[in-house]
Biopython code that builds the backbone (N, CA, C, O; Angstrom):
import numpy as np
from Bio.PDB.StructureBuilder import StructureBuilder

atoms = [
    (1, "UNK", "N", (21.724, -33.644, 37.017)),
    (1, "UNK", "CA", (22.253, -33.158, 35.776)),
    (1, "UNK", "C", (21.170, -32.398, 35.020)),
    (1, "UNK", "O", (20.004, -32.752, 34.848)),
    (2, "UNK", "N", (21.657, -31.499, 34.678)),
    (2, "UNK", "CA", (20.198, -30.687, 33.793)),
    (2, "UNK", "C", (20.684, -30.532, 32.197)),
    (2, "UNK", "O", (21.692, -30.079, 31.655)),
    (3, "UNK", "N", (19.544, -31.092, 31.766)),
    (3, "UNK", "CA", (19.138, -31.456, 30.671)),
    (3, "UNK", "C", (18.697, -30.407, 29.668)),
    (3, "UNK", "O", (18.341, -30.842, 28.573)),
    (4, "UNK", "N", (18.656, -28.891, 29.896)),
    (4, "UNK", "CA", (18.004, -28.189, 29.648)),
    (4, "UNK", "C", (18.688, -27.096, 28.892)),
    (4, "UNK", "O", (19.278, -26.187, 29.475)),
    (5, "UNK", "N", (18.593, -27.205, 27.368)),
    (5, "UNK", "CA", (19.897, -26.682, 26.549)),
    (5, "UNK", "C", (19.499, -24.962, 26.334)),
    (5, "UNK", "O", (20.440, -24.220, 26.052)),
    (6, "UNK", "N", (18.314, -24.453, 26.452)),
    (6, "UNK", "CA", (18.350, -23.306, 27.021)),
    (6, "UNK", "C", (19.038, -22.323, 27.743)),
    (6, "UNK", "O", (19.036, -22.321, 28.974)),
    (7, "UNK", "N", (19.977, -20.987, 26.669)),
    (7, "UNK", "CA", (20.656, -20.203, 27.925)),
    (7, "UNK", "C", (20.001, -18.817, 27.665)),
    (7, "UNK", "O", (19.562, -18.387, 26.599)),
    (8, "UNK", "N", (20.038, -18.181, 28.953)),
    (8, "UNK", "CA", (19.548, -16.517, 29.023)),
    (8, "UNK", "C", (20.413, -15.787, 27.759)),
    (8, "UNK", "O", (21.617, -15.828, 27.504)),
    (9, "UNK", "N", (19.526, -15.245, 27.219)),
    (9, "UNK", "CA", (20.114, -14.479, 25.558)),
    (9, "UNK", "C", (19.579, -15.023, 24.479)),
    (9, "UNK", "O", (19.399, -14.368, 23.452)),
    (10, "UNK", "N", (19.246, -16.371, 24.607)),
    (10, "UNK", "CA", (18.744, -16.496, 23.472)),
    (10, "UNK", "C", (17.217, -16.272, 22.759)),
    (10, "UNK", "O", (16.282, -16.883, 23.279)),
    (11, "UNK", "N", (17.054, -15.761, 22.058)),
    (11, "UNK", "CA", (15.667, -14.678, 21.644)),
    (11, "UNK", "C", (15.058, -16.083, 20.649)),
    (11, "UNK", "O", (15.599, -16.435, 19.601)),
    (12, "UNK", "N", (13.544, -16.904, 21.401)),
    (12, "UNK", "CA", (12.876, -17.386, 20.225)),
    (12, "UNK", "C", (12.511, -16.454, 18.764)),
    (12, "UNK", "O", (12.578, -15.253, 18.506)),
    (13, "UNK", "N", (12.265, -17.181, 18.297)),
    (13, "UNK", "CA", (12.122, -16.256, 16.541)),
    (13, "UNK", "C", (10.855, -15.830, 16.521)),
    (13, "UNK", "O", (10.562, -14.714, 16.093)),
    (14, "UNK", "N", (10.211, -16.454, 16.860)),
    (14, "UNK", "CA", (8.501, -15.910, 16.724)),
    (14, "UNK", "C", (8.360, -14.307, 17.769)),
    (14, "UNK", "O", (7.741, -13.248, 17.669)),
    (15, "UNK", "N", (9.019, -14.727, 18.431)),
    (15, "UNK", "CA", (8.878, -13.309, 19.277)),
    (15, "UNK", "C", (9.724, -12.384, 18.811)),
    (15, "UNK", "O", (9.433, -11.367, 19.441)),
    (16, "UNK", "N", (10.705, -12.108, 17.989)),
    (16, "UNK", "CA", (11.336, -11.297, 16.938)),
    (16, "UNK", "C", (10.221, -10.752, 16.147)),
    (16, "UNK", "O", (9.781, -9.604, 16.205)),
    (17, "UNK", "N", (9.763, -11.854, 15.294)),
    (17, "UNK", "CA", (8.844, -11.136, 14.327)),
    (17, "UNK", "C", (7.193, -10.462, 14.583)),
    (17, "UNK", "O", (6.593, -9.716, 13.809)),
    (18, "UNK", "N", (6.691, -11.014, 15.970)),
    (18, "UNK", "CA", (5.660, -10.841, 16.468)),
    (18, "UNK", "C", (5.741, -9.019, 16.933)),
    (18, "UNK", "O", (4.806, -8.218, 16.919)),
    (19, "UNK", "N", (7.607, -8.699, 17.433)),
    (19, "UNK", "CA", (7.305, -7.668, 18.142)),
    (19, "UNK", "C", (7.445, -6.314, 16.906)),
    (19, "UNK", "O", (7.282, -5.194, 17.389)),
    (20, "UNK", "N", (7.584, -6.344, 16.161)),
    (20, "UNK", "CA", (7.976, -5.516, 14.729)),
    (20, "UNK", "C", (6.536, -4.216, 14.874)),
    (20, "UNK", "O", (6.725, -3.063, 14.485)),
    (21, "UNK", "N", (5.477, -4.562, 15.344)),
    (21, "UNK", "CA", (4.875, -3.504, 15.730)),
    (21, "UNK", "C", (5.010, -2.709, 16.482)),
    (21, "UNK", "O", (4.962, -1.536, 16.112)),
    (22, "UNK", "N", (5.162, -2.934, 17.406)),
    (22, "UNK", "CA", (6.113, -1.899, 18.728)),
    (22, "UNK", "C", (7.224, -1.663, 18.714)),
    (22, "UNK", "O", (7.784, -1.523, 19.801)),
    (23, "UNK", "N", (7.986, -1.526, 17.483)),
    (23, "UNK", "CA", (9.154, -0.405, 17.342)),
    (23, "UNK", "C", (8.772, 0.794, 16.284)),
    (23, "UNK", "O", (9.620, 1.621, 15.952)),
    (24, "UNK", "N", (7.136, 0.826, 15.674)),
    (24, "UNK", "CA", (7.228, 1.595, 15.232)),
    (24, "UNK", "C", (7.213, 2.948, 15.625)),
    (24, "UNK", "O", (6.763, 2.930, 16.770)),
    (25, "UNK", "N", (7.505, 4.327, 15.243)),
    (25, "UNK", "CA", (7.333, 5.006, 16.125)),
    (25, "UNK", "C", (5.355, 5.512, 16.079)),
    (25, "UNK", "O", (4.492, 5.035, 15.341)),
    (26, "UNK", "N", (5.261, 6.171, 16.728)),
    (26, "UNK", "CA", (3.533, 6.470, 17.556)),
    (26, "UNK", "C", (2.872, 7.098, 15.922)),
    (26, "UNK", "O", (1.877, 6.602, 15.393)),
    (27, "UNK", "N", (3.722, 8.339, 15.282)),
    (27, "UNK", "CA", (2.647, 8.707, 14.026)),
    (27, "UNK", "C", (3.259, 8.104, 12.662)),
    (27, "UNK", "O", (3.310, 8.760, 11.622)),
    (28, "UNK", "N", (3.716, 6.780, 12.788)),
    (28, "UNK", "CA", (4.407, 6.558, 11.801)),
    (28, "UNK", "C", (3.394, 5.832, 10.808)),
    (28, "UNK", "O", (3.463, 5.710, 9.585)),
    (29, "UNK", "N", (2.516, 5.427, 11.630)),
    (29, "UNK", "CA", (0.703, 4.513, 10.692)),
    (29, "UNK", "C", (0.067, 5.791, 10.599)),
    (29, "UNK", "O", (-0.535, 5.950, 9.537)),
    (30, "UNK", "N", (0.036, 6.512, 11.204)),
    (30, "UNK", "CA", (-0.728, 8.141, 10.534)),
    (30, "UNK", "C", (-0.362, 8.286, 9.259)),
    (30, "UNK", "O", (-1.141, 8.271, 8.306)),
    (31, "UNK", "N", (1.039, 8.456, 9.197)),
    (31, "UNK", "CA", (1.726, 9.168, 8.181)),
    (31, "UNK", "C", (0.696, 7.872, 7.151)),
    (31, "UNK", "O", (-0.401, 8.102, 6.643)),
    (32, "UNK", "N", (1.273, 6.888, 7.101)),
    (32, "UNK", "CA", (1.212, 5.850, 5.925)),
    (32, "UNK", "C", (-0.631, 5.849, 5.290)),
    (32, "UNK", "O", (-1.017, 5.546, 4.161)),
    (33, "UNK", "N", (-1.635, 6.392, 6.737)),
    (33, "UNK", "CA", (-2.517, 6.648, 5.832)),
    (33, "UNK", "C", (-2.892, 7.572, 5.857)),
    (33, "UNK", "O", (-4.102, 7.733, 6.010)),
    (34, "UNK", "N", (-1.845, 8.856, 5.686)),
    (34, "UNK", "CA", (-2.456, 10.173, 4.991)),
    (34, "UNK", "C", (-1.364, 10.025, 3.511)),
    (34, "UNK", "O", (-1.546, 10.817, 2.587)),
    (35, "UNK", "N", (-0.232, 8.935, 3.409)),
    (35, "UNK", "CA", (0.114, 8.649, 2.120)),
    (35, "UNK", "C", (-0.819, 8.200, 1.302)),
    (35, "UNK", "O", (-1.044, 8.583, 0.154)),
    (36, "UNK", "N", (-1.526, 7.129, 2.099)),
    (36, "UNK", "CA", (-3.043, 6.405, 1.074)),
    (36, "UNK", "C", (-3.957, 7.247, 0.361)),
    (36, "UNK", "O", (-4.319, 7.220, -0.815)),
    (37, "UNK", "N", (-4.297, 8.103, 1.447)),
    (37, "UNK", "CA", (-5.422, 8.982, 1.613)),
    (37, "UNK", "C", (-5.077, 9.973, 0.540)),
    (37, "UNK", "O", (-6.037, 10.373, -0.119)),
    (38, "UNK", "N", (-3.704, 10.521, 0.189)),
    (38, "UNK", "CA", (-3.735, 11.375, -0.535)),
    (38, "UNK", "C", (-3.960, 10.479, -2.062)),
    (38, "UNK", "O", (-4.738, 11.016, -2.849)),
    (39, "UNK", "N", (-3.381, 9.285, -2.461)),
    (39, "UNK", "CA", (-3.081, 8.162, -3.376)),
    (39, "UNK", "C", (-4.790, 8.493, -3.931)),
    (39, "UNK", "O", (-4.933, 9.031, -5.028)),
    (40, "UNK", "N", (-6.034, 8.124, -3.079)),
    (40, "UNK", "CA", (-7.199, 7.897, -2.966)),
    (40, "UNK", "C", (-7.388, 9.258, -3.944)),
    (40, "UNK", "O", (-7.749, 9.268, -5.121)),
    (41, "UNK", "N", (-7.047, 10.348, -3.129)),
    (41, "UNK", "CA", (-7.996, 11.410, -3.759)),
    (41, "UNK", "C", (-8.077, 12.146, -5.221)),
    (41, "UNK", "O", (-8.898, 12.763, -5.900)),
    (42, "UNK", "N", (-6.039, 11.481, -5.320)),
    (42, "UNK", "CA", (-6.128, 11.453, -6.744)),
    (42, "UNK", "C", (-6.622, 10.796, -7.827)),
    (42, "UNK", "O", (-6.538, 11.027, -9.033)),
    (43, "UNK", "N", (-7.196, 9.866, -7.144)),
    (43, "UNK", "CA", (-7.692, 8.893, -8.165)),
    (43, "UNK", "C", (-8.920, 8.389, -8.228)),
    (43, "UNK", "O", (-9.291, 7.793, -9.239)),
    (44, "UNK", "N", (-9.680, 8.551, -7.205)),
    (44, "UNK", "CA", (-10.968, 9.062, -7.375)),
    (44, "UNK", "C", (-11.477, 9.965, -6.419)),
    (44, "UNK", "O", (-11.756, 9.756, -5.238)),
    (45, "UNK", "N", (-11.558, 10.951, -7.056)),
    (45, "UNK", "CA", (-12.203, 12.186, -6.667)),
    (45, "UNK", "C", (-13.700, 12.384, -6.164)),
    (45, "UNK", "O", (-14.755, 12.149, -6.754)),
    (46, "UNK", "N", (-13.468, 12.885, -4.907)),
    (46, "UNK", "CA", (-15.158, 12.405, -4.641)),
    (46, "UNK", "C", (-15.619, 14.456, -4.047)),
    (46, "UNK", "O", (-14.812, 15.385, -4.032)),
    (47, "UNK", "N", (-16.689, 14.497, -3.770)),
    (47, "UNK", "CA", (-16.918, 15.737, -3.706)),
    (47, "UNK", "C", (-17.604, 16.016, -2.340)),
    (47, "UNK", "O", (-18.175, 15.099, -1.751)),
    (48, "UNK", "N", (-17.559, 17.128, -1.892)),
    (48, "UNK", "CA", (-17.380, 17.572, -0.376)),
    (48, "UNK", "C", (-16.739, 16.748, 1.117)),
    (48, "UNK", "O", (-16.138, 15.684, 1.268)),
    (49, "UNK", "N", (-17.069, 17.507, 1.800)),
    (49, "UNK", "CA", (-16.830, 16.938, 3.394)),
    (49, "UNK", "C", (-16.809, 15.382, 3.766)),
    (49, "UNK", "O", (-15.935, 14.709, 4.313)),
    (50, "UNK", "N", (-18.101, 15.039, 3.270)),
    (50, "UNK", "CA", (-18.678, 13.628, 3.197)),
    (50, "UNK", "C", (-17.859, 12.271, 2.432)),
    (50, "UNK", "O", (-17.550, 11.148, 2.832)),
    (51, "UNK", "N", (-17.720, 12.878, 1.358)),
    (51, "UNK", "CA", (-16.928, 11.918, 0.601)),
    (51, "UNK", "C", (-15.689, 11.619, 1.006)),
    (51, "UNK", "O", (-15.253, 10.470, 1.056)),
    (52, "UNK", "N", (-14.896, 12.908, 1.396)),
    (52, "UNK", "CA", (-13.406, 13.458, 1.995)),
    (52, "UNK", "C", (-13.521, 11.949, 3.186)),
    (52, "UNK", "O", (-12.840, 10.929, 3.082)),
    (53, "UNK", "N", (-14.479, 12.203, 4.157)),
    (53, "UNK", "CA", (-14.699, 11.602, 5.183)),
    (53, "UNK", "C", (-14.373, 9.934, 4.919)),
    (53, "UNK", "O", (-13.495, 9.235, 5.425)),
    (54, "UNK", "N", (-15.203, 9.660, 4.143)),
    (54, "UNK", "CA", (-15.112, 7.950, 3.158)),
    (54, "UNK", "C", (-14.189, 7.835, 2.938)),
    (54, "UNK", "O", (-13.752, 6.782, 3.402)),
    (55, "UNK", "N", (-13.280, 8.565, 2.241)),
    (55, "UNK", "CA", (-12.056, 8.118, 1.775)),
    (55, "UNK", "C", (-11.104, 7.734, 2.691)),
    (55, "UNK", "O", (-10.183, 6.954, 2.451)),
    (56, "UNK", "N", (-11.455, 8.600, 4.358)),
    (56, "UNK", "CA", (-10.380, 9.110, 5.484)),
    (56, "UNK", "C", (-10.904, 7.251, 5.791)),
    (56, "UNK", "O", (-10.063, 6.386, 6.038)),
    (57, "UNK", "N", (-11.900, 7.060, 5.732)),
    (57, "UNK", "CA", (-12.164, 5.578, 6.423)),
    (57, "UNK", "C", (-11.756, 4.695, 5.594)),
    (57, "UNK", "O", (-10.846, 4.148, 6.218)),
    (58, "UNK", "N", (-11.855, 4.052, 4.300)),
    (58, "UNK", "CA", (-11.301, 3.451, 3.532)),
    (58, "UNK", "C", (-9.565, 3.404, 3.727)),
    (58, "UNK", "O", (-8.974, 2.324, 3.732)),
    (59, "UNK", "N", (-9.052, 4.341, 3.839)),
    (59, "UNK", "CA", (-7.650, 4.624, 3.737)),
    (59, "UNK", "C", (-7.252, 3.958, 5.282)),
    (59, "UNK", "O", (-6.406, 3.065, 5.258)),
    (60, "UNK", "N", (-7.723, 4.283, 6.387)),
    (60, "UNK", "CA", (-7.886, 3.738, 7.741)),
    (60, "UNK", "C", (-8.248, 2.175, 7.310)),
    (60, "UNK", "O", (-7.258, 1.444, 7.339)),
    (61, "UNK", "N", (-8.962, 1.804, 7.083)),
    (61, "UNK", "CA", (-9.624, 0.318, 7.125)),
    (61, "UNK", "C", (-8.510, -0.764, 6.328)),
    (61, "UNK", "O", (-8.219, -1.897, 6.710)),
    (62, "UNK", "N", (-7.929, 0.035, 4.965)),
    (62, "UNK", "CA", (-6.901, -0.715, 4.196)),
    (62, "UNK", "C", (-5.328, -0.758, 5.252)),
    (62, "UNK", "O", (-4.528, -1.693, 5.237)),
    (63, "UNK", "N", (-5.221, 0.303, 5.966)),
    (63, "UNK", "CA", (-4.059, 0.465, 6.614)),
    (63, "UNK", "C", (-4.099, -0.937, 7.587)),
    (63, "UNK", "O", (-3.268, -1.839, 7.487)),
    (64, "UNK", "N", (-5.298, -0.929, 8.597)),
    (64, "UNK", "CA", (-5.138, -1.499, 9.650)),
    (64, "UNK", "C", (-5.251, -2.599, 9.452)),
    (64, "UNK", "O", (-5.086, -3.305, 10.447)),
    (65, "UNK", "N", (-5.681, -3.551, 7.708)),
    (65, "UNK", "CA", (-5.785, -4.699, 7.432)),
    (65, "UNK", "C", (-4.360, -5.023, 7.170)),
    (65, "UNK", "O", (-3.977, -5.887, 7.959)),
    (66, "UNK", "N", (-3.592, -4.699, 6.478)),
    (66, "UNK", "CA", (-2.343, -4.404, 5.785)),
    (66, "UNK", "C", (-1.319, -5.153, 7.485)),
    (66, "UNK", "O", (-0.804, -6.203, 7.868)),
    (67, "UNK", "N", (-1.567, -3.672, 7.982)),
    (67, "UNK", "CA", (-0.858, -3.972, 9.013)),
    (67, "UNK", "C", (-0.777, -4.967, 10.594)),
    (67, "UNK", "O", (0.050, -5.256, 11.458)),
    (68, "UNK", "N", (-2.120, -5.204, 10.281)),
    (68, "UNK", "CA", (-2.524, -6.952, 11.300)),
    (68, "UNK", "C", (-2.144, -7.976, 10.489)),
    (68, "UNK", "O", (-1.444, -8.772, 11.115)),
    (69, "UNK", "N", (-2.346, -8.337, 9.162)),
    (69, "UNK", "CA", (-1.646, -9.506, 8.207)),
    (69, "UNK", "C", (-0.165, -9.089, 7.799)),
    (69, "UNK", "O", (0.321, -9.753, 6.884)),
    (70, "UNK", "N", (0.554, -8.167, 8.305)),
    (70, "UNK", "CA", (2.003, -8.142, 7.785)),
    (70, "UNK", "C", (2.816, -9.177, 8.525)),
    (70, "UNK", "O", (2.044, -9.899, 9.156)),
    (71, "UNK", "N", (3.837, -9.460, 8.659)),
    (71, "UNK", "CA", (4.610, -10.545, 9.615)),
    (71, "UNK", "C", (5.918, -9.688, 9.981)),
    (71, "UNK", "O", (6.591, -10.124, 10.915)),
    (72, "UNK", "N", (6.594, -7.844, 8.979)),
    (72, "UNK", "CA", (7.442, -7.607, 9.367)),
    (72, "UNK", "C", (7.008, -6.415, 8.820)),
    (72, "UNK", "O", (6.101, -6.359, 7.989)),
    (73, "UNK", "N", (7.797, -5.168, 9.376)),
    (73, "UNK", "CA", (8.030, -4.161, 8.629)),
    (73, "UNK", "C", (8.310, -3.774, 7.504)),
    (73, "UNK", "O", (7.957, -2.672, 7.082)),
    (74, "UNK", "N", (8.775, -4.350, 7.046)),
    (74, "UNK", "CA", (9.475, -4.287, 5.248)),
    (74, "UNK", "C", (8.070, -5.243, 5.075)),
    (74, "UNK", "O", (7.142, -4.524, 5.443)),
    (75, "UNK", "N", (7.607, -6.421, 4.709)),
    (75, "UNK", "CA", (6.644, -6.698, 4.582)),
    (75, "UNK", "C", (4.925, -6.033, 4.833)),
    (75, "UNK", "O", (3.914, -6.407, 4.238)),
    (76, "UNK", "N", (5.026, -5.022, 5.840)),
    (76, "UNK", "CA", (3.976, -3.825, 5.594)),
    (76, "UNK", "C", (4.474, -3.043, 4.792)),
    (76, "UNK", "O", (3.729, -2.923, 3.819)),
    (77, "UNK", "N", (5.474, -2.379, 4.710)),
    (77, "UNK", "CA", (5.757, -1.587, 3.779)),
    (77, "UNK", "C", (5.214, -2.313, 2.177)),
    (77, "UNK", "O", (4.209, -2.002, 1.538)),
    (78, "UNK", "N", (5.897, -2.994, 1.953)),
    (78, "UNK", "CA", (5.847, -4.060, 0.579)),
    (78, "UNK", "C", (4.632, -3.781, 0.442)),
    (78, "UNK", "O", (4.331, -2.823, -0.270)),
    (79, "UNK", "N", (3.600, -4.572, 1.109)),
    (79, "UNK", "CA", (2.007, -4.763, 0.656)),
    (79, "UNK", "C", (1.604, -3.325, 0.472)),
    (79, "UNK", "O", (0.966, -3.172, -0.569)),
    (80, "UNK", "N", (1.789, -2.191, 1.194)),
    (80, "UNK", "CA", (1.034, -1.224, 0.688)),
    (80, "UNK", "C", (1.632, -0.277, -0.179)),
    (80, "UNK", "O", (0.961, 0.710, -0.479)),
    (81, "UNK", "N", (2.904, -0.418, -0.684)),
    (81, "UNK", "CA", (3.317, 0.405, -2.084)),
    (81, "UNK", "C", (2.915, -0.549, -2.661)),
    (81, "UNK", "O", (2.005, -0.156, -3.391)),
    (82, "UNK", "N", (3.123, -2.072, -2.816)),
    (82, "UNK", "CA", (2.556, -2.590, -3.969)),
    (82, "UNK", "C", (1.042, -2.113, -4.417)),
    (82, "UNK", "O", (0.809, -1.674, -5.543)),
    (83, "UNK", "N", (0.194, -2.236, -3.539)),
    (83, "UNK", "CA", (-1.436, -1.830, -3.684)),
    (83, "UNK", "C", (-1.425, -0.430, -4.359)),
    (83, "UNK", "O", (-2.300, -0.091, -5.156)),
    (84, "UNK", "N", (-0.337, 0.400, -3.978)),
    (84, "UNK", "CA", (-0.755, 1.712, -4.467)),
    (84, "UNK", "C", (-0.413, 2.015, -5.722)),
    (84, "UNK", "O", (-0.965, 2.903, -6.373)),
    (85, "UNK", "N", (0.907, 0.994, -6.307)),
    (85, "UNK", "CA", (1.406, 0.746, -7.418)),
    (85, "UNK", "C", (0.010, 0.289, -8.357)),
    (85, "UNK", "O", (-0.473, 0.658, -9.427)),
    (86, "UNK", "N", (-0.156, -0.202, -7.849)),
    (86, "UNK", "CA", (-1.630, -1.389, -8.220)),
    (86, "UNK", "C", (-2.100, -0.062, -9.092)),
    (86, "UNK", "O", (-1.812, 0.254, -10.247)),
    (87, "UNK", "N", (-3.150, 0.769, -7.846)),
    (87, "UNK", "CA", (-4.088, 1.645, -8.300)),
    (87, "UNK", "C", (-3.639, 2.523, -8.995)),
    (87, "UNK", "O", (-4.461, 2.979, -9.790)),
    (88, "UNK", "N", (-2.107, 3.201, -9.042)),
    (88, "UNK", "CA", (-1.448, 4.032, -10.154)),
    (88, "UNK", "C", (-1.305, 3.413, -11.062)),
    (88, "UNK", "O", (-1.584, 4.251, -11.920)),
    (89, "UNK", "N", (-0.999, 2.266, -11.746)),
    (89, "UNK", "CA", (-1.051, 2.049, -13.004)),
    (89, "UNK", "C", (-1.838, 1.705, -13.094)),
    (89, "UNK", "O", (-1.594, 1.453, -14.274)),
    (90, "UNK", "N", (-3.089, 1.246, -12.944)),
    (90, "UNK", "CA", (-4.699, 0.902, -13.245)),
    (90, "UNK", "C", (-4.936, 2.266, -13.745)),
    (90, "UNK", "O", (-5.104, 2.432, -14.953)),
    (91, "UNK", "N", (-4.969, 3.348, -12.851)),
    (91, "UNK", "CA", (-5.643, 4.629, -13.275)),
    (91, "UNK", "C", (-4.759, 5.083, -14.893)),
    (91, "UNK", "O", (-5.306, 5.323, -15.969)),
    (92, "UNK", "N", (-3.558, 5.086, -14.646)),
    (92, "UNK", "CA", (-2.881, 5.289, -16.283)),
    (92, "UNK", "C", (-3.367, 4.413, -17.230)),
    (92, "UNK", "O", (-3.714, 4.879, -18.315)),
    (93, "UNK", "N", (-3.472, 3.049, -16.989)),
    (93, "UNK", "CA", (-4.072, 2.288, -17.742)),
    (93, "UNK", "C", (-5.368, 2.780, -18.810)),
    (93, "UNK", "O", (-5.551, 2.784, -20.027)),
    (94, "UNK", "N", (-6.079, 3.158, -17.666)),
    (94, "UNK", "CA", (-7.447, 4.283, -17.721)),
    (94, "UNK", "C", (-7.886, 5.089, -18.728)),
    (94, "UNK", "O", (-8.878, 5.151, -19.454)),
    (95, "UNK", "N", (-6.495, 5.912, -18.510)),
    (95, "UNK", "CA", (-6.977, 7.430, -19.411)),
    (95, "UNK", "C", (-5.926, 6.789, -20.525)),
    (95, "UNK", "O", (-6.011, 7.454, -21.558)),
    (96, "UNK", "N", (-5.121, 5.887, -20.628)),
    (96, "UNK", "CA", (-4.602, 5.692, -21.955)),
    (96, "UNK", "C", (-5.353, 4.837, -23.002)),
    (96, "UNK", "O", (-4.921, 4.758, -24.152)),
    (97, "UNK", "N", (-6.703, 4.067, -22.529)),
    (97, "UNK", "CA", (-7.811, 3.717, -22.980)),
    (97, "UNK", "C", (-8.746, 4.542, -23.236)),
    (97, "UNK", "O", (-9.286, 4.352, -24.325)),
    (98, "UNK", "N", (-9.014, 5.129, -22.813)),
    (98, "UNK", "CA", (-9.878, 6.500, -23.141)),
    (98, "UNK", "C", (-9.124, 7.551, -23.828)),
    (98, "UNK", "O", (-9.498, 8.676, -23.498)),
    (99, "UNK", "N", (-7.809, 7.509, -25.014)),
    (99, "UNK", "CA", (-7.448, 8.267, -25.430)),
    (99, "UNK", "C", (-8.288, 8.271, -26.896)),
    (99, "UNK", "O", (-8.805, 7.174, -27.103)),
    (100, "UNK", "N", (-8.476, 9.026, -27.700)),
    (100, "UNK", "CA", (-9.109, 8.907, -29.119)),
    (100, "UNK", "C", (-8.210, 7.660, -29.943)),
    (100, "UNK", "O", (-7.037, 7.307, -29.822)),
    (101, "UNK", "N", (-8.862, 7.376, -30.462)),
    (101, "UNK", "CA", (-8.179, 5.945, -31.061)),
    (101, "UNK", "C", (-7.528, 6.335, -32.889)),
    (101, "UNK", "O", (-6.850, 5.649, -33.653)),
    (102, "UNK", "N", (-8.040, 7.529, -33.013)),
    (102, "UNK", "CA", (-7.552, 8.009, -33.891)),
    (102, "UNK", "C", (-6.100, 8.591, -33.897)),
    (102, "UNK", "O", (-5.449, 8.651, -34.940)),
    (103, "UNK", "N", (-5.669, 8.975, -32.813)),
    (103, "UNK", "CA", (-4.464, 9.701, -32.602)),
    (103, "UNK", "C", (-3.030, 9.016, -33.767)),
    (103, "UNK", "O", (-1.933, 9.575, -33.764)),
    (104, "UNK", "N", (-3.164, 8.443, -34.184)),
    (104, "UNK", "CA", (-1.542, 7.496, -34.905)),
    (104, "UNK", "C", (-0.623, 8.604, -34.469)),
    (104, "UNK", "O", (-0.731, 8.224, -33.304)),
    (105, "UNK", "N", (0.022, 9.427, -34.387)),
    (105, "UNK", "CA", (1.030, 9.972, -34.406)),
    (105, "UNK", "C", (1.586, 9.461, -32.777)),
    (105, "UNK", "O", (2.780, 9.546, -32.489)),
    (106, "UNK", "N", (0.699, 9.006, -31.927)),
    (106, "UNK", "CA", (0.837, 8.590, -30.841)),
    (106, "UNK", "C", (0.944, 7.452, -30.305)),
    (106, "UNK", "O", (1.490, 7.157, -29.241)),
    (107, "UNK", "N", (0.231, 6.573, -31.313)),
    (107, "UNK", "CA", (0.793, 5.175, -31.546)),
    (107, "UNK", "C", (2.326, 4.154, -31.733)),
    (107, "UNK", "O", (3.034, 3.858, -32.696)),
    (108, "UNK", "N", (2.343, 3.913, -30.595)),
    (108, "UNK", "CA", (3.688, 2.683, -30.615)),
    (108, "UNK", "C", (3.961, 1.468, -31.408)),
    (108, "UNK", "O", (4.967, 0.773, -31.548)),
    (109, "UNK", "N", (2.034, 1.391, -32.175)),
    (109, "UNK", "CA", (2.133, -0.279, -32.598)),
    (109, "UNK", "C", (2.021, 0.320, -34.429)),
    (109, "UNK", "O", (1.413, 1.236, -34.983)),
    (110, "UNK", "N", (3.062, -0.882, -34.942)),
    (110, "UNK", "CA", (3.684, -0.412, -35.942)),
    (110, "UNK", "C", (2.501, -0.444, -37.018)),
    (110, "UNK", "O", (2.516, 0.446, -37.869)),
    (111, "UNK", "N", (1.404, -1.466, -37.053)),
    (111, "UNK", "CA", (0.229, -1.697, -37.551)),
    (111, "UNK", "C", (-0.866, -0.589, -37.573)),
    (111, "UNK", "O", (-1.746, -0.646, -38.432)),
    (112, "UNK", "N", (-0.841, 0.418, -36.656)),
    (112, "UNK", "CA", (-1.572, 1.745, -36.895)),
    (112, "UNK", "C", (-1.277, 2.941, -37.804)),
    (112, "UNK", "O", (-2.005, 3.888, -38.102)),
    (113, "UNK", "N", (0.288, 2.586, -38.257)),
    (113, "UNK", "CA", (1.128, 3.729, -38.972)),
    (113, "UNK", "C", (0.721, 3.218, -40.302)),
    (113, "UNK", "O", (0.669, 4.338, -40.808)),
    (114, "UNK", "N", (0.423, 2.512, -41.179)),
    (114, "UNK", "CA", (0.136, 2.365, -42.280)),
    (114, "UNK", "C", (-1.532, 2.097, -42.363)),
    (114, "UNK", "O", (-2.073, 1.912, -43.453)),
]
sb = StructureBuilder()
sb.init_structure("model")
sb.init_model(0)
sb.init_chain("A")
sb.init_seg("    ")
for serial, (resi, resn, name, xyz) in enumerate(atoms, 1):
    if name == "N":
        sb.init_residue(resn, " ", resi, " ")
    sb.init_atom(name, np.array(xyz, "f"), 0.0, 1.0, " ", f" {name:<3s}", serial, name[0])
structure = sb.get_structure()
């Protein structure tokens, strides 16, 4: 009598989520870090060849961390718009701190108008 509740078709789960890397297609992690890469250059600007270069590695180094700790596709996705979300509102954050503090006409808080 076999004991063995195992039938052909049925897919363990770990091997579902393990294989989520190999359906991506071949330049589809390119693309995601020349999305970074461009994210980077707007926001800090670095100057010539050299710097360009740093950024190309940084943008590479965040990708391939991102995407060895993800567990799914939508979960790589997630982590790296969140991060980039991150650094876009940090940088607005930025220059809306560095605005003249004199401005009131630009002021939201009701305590600067009087």
């Amino acid at each position: 009598m076999d004991t063995n509740n195992w039938r052909p078709g049925q897919a363990e789960p770990a091997m579902d989520t393990a294989d989520w890397r190999t359906e991506l297609p071949l330049d589809y992690r390119q693309r995601i870090v020349n999305k970074i890469l461009d994210a980077l250059k707007r926001h800090l600007p670095v100057p010539g060849q050299e710097g360009w270069n740093e950024l190309r590695k940084i943008a590479v180094r965040f990708e391939e961390k991102i995407y060895t700790g993800a567990t799914s596709q939508s979960d790589y996705l997630r982590k790296i718009s969140l991060k980039m979300l991150t650094m876009e509102t940090k940088t607005q954050t930025a220059l809306a701190n560095n605005l003249p503090s004199n401005s009131v006409g630009n002021s939201k808080n009701p305590q600067d108008l009087g």
